[in-house]
N, C-alpha and C positions, 0 to 999 in steps of 0.2 A: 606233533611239532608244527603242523600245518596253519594251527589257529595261532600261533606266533608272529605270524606273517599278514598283516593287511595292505592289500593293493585292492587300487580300482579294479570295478565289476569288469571280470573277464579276462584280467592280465594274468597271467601265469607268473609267477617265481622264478626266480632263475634257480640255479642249481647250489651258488653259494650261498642265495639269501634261505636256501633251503638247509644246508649245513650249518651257517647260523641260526638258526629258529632251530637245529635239532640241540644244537650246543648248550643254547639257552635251556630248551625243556630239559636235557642230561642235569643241568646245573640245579634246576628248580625240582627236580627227582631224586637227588644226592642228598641221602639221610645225612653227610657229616658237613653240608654245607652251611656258613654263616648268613647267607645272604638268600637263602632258598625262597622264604617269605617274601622276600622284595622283588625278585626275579616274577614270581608269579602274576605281578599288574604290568609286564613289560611286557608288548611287541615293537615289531620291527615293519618299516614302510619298503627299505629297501637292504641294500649292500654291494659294497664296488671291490675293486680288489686292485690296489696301483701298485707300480715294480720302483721300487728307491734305486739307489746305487747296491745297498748293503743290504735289504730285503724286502719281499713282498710286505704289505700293508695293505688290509681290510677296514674299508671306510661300513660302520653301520651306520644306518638313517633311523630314527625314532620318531614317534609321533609327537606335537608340542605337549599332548594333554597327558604322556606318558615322562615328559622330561626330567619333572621333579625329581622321580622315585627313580628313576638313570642316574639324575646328577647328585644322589643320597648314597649310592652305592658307585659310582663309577671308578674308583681305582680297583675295588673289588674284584668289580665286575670285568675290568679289561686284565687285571690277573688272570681269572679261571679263565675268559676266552684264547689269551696267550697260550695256556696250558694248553687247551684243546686243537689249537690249529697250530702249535710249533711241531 
């Protein structure tokens, strides 16, 4: 799940951009997923986590040269992560 995640030399991960990068690999490892093959060219730069009125909300960061193949799958793709962190 670790190679999901690219930051500058020497910065550490935080803990949710680690739970996201794990969510992602679960996804990309799931024999009965549709989107499994496209997940595979995605990492992640960062991840925030802001408090709404009515609930939490996970900001992911994506790299530009990764966008395309995000924005090919991204309703998809923010289903299964809903799934994963509701």
């Amino acid at each position: 799940a670790r190679k999901k995640i690219l930051k500058d030399k020497g910065a550490a991960p935080t803990e949710l951009e680690e739970e996201v990068a794990k969510a992602l690999f679960d996804i990309e490892v799931t024999p009965s997923s549709d989107i499994k093959a496209d997940v595979r060219d995605i990492c992640i730069t960062g991840a925030q986590e802001l408090e709404t009125k009515s609930r939490n909300v996970v900001i992911v960061h994506f790299p530009y040269r990764v966008w395309k193949h995000v924005r090919k799958i991204h309703g998809r793709l923010v289903r299964e992560l809903e799934k994963k962190f509701s």
